[in-house]
N, C-alpha and C positions, 0 to 999 in steps of 0.2 A: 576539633579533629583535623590531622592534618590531610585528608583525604579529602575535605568538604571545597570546591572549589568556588562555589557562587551561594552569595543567600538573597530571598527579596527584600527589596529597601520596603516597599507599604503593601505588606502580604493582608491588613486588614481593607485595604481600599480594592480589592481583587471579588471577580464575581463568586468567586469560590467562599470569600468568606462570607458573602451577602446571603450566599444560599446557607451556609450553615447558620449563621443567625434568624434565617427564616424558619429553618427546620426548629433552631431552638424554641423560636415564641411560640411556631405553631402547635409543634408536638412536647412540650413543657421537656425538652432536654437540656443535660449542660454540656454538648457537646464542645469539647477541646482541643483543635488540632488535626489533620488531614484521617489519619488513622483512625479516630473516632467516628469521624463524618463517614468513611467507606462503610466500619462495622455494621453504623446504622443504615445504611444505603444497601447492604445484601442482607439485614434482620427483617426490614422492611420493605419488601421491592415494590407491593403496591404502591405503596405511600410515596414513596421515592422515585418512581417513574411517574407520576401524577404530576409529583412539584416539578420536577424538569417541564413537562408539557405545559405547565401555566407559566412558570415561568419564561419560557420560549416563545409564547404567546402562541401556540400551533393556529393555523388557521384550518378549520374545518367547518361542515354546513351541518351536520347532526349529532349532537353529545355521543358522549358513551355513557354503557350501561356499567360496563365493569373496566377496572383495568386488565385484570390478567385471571383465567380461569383454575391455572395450577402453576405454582412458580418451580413445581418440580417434576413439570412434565418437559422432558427433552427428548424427543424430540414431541410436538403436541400442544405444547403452551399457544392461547388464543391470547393476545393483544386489544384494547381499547375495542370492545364490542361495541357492535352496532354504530359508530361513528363513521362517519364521513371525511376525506378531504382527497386532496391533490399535490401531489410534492411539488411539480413546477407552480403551482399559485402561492406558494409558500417561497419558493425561493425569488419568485418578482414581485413580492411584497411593496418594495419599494420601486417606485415608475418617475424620478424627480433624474436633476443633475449632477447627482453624483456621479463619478468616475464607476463602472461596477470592473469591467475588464481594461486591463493596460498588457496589450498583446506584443512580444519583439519575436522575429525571427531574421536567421542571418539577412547580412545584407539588406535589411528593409529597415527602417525607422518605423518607430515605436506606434500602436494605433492604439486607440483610447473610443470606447464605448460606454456611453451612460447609460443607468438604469433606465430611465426613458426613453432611448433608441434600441436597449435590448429588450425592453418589452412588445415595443413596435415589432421588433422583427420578428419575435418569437410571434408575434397573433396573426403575421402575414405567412409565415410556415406554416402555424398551423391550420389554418383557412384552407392554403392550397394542399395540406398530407390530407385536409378531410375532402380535397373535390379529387385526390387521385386515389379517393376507396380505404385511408387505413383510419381502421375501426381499433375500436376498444379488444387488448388483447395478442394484438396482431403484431410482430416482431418487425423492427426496424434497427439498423444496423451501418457503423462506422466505421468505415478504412478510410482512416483520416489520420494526418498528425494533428497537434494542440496545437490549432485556432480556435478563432473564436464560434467558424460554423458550426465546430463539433457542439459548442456548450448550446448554442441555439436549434440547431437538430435535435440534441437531449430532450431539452426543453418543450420544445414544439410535441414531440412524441410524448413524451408524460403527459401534454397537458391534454390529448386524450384519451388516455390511458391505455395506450400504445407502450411496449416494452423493448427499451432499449440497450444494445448491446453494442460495444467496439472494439476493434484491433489495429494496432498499430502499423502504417503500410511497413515499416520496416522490418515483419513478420513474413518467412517463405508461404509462396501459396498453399504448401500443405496445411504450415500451421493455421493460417486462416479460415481451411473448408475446414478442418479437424473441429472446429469452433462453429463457423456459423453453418455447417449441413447437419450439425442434429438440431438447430435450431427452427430451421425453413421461414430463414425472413422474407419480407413481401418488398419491402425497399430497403435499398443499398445505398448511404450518403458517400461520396467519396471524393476523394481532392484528384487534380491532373497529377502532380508530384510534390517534394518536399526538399528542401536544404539540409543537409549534414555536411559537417566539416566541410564547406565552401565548394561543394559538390551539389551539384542537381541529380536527383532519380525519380525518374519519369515512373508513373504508378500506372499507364494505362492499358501496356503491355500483360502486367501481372494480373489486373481489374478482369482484363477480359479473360482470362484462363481462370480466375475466379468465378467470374459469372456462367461460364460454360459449365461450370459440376454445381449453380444454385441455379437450381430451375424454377423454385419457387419466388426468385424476384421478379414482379412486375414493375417498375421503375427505378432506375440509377439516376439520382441527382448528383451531378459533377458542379465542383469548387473550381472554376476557373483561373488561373493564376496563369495567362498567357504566356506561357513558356513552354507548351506541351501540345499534342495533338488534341482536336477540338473533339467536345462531346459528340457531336454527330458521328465521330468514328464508332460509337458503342450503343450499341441496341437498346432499345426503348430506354433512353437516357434523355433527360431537358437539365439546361444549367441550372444552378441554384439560384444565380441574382433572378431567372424569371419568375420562379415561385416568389421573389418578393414583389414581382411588378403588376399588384392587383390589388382589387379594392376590394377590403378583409371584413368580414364581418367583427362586431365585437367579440375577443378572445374567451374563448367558455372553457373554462376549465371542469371537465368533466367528475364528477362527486365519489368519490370509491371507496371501498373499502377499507381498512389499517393495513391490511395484508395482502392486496392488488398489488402484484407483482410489476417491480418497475425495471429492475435491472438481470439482466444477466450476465453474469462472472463467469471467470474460469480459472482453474488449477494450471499451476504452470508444472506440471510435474513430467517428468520426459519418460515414462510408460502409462503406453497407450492411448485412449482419447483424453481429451483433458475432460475434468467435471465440469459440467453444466450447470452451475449454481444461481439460485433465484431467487434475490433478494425483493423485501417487502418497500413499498414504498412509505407508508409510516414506523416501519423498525429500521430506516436507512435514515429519514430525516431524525428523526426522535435521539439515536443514538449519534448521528454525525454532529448531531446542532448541544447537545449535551458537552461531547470532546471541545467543539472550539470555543463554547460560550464558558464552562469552567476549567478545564482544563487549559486550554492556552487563553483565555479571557478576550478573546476577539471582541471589538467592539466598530462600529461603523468608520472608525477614522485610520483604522489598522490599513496596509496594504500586505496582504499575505501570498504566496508564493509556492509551489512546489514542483521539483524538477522530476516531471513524471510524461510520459505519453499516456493517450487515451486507450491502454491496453490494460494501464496498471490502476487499482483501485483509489489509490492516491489520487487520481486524477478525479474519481468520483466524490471524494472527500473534499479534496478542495474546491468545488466546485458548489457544495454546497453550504460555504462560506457565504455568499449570493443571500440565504436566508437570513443571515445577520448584516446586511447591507454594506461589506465591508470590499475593498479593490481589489478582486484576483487578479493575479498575473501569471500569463499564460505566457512560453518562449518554446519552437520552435528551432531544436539545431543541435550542433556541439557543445558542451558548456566548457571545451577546452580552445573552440575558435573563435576568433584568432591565437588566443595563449589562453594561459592556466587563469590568466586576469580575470575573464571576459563576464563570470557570473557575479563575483564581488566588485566590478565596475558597475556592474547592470542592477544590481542592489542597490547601489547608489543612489543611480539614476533613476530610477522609478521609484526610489526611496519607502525599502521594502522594511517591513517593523516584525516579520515574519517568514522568514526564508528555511523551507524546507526539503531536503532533500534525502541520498544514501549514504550510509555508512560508506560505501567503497567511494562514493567523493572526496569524504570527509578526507579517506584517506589517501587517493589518491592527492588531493596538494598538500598535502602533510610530504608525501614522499617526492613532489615536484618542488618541494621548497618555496611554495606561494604562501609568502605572508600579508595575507590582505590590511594587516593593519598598518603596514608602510607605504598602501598607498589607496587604499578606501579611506574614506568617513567613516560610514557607516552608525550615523550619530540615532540615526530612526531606528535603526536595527536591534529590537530586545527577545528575539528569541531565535533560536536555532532548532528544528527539528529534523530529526534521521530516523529511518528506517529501513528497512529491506534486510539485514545481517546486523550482530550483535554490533555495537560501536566499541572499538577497541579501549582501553584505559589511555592510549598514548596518543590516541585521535581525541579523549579532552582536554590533553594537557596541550594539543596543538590549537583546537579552539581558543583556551584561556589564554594562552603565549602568544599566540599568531594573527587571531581574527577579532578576538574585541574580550576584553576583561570583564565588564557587565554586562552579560547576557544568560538570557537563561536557557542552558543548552537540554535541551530535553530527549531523549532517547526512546522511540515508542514504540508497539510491538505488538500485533494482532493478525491481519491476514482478509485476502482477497474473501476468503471462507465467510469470515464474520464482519467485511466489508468497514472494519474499523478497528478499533483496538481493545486486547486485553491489559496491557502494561502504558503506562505514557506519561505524562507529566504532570507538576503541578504548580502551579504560580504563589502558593506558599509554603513551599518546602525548600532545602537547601536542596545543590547538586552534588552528590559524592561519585567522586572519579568511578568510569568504570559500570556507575548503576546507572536502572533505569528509577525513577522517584517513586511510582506507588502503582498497584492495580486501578485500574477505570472504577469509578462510581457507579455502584448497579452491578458488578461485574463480579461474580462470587469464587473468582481466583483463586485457585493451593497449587501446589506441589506434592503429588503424591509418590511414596517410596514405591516400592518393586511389590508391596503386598497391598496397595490400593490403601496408605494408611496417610492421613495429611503428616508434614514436616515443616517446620522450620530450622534455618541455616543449613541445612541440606540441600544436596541435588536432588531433582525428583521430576516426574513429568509434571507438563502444567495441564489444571485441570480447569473443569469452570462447572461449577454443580448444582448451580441452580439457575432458570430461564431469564434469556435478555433480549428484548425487542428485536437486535438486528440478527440471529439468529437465521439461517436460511430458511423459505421457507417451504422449499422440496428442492429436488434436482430435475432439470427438465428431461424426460422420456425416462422419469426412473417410477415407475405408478406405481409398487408395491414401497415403497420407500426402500430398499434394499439396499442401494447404494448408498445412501443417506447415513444409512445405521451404519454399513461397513466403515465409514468414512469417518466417522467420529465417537459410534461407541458400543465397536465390539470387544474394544477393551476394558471399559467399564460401562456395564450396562444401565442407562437412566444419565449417566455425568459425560459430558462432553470434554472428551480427549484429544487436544489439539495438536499434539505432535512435538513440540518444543521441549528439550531439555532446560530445568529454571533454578536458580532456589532464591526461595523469597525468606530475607533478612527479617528476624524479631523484629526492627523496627519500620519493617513495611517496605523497604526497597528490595529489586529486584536484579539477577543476575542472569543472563540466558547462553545456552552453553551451545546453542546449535538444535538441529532438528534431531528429536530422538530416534529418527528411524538411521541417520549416521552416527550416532553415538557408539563408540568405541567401549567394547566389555573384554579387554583383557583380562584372566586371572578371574574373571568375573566382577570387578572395577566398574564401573560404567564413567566415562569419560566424557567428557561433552571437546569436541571438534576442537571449538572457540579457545578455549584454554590452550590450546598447543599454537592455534593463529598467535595466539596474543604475546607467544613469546617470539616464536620463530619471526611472525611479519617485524617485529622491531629492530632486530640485525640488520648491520649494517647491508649485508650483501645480499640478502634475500630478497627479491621483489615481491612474490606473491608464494604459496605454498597451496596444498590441499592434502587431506589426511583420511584413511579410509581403515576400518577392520578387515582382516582376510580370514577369514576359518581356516586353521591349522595346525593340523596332529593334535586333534581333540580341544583345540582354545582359538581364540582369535590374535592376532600378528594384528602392530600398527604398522603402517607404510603410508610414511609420507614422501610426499612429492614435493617439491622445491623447483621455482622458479628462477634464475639467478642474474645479477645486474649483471650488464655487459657481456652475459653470454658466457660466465666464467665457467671455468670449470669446478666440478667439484667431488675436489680432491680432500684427503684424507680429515688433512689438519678440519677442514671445515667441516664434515660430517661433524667429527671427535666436537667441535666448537657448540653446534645444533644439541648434538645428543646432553650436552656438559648441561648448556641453557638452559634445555629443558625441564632436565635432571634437576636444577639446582631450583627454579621459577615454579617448577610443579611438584613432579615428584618422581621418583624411580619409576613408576607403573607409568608414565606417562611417553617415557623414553622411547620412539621407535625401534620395532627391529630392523627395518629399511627402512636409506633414506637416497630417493631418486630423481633424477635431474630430470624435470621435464620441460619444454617448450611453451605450455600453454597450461591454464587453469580455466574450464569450461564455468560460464555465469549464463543465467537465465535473461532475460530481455530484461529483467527489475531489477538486475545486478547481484542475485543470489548464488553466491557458489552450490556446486551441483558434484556432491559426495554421492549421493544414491548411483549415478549414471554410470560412474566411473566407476564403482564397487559394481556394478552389473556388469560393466565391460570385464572388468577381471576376472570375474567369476563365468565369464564366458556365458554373458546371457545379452538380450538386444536391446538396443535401446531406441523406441520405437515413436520417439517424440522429440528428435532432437531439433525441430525448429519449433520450441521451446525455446532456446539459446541464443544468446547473441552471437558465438563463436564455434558453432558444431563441431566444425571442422578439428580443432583442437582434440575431441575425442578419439580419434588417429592415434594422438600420441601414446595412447595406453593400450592398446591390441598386442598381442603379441612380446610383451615385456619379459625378457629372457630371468632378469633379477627375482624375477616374483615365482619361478618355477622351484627355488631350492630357496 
């Protein structure tokens, strides 16, 4: 097929097919091929969430009785009863010389920590979080960028089962208390400041206007990085190097539950507070360690990578790469400073076999014209992952053209919510332009039509309908679960409704059109976003775009917005050029009835464009979370828009 761009050279030497041929001896199947392996992976969920946990080797101190008590109770499904363990004893599995983190941030040269100095340091944090009082339960929290402290403050906090939460200092002080004052943590880890684009921003200023509305922190551990004012400026604060300068008891990783809550998340959505979501510590390991071990086949010699801050879930995903004893690398900065070069030179150099990042990178050096393969290697490097927004069709044919011909670029798709993925890759499957390869193993994924009925080769919402370990497991200060059910299934009650417009291909690939709650119903049409990005963003003169429904004279109006290179204007011929595009790439129904020059496209801190906000601005409603965003300010540009009155 001329669509197929990559296939695997030894798809039978991959853990994936290890584990299907396990499944075949053990349970007398003739299981053939990725598609067969998922069916039986949501026909069977006990069985099939067992074999991942032996295979993975989980470490724990007390069996379980059962694996799961109802695989169709959602919300309500109990996990690995009666078992015991500890996420951080699982992910310092390993205490030898391996490389575990290779850390660069601007301006500094590369630092490199072994599993045996990161286990040291995590047992002398934890030592001293137990002599300053935090106990089992008790929230701990990070305004930190990605160092290495943050992964050892994680660390240190799970291991006694302490619950960890963080935001990234590049977040406004609102969005920060909006997050951590329904939480009421007890200690605040936090850095003096951080580099972006060859700029210092001192964080101690902001710290303490933070600390002033969290009255429930007793201790701030500050990250020294001598270029800022000293901790002694900020109230009951000691630096972090002295919590290491003590003689540590042996590291006890304390015994807990499947479902002792390790992490707390949050919704980046810009009305109102964001969710407080509360992830499990054995349904985050169980499903994160499942994704990297067959899904991208991570194995100890990989050095894997993703360009995320400690705001975004991705950071928690990779981090628990750590359980398969293989090199994260963490980076700190611009990945456009010095130039567009800087992260495919630094792939190089750390000689990454796993580089992961967003869709809007991908395509920003697409549209920068950086071809890493005129002047990378890139000889380690065999996979590529994206997420955050759909990956355009023209961001793979930049991949295959631009970045490296054998690789296998994977495209993945699930959410802070479910703290991993519903869609993502497979390392023996081909890659066809455009899709993502398969639903997650375990993951009982459809696409349902407008009357709650499953589909294939259709658009449809994505659903998931039967229980999966990482599943949340409440929202914090929500005790009647109310929020919970609002949040995921009051539109189908029992099946968890994630919000994504999809359709999933007969032969198991995937297609994602945008979040249903911006899906465009012309005519009654239902539209997904994506599809108009995927033409419009390919014009030559177009920089970026965004596309929203208006209710009008009894139907809904598209109105898109256009970004334009150089500041052009846009005059007639171009509109006439857009509308033609469109027309011809989609379909008539897809056509705008406006099309308006704007200035700016508002993105969330993950790089998600942000339709809901801007559809509330127009609709003359507030939007009452915009440091949410990396660019708020942009929201300006849509108030008051004379075009959208007639």
């Amino acid at each position: 097929m001329k669509d197929i761009l990559w296939r695997p050279k030894s798809p039978e030497k991959t853990k994936m097919a290890k584990l299907t041929q396990l499944i075949n001896e053990r349970y007398d199947q003739d299981i053939d091929g990725y598609e067969d392996l998922h069916l039986w992976s949501v026909r069977n969920i006990p069985d099939f969430w067992e074999e991942v946990w032996k295979y993975c080797e989980i470490i724990h101190s007390h069996p379980y009785s059962s694996i799961v008590n109802d695989t169709k109770a959602m919300p309500g499904a109990k996990w690995f009863k009666d078992t015991k363990l500890n996420y951080a004893e699982n992910l310092l599995r390993f205490r030898d010389d391996h490389i575990a983190i290779k850390f660069k941030s601007e301006g500094k040269p590369v630092r490199e920590i072994s599993y045996y100095d990161l286990f040291k340091e995590v047992e002398k944090l934890s030592h001293s979080l137990r002599e300053l009082g935090v106990c089992k339960g008790d929230r701990v929290v990070g305004f930190m960028p990605n160092i290495p402290e943050a992964v050892t403050a994680m660390l240190a906090t799970s291991s006694i089962g302490a619950i960890w939460s963080s935001s990234s200092p590049d977040f406004g002080i609102k969005g920060v208390l909006d997050r951590f004052v329904q939480i009421e943590p007890k200690v605040i880890f936090a850095a003096q400041g951080y580099q972006y684009n060859g700029k210092y921003f001192d964080s101690i200023k902001k710290l303490n206007s933070i600390l002033e509305k969290l009255p429930t922190v007793e201790k701030v551990i500050i990250i020294d990085d001598e270029r800022s004012i000293k901790s002694n400026s900020i109230k009951d604060s000691v630096e972090y190097d002295l919590l290491l300068d003590c003689e540590s008891d042996p590291l006890q990783f304390e015994q807990l539950p499947f479902e002792h809550p390790l992490y707390i998340m949050y919704s980046s959505g810009t009305t109102g507070l964001p969710k407080s979501i509360v992830h499990s510590a054995g349904g985050t390991l169980l499903q994160h360690m499942k994704e990297l071990q067959f899904h991208c086949d991570l194995t100890r010699n990989d050095t894997i990578f993703y360009f995320t801050t400690c705001g975004w879930m991705m950071w928690n995903w990779l981090i628990s790469s750590l359980s398969i004893g293989s090199t994260i690398v963490l980076f700190d900065g611009s990945p456009f400073y010095p130039s567009g070069k800087k992260m495919w030179e630094l792939a190089d150099e750390l000689e990454m076999s796993i580089f992961g990042t967003s869709a809007k990178y991908i395509d920003a050096c697409k549209e920068e014209g950086i071809r890493p393969s005129e002047f990378a290697d890139l000889s380690k490097l065999r996979m590529i992952l994206s997420t955050g927004s759909p990956l355009l069709g023209e961001s793979f044919d930049y991949v295959y053209d631009h970045v490296k011909k054998d690789v296998h670029l994977a495209s993945i798709s699930g959410g802070t919510d479910i703290i991993s993925c519903f869609a993502l890759g497979s390392p023996t499957l081909a890659i066809k332009k455009g899709e993502l390869q398969c639903r997650g193993l375990g993951m009982d994924v459809h696409s349902y039509d407008p009357e709650g009925k499953p589909v294939l080769d259709e658009k449809g919402e994505l659903v998931c309908i039967s229980a999966f370990p990482s599943m949340p497991i409440y929202f914090w200060n929500d005790k009647n679960g109310d929020k919970y059910q609002h949040a995921y299934f009051l539109k189908y009650p029992g099946i968890w409704h994630h919000g994504d417009f999809i359709r999933i291909s007969s032969d198991g690939g995937l297609k994602i059109f945008g979040r249903s709650d911006a899906t465009l119903n012309p005519g009654g049409i239902r539209i997904g976003t994506s599809e108009i990005y995927n033409v419009v963003e390919s014009m030559e003169n177009v920089e970026d775009s965004l596309v929203i429904g208006q209710d009008w004279d009894g139907d809904q109006r598209v109105i898109l917005f256009v970004m334009l290179k150089d500041d052009m204007s846009l005059d007639e011929d171009t509109i006439n050029d857009i509308k033609y595009q469109i027309k011809t790439q989609c379909s008539p129904r897809h056509v705008p009835n406006k099309i308006i020059k704007t200035k700016g496209i508002p993105y969330t801190i993950n790089g998600k464009k942000v339709e809901v906000a801007v559809k509330k601005i127009i609709d003359g409603e507030e939007v009452t979370n915009s440091d949410a965003l990396s660019n708020p300010h942009v929201l300006d540009h849509y108030r008051n828009i004379l075009e959208l009155k007639g």
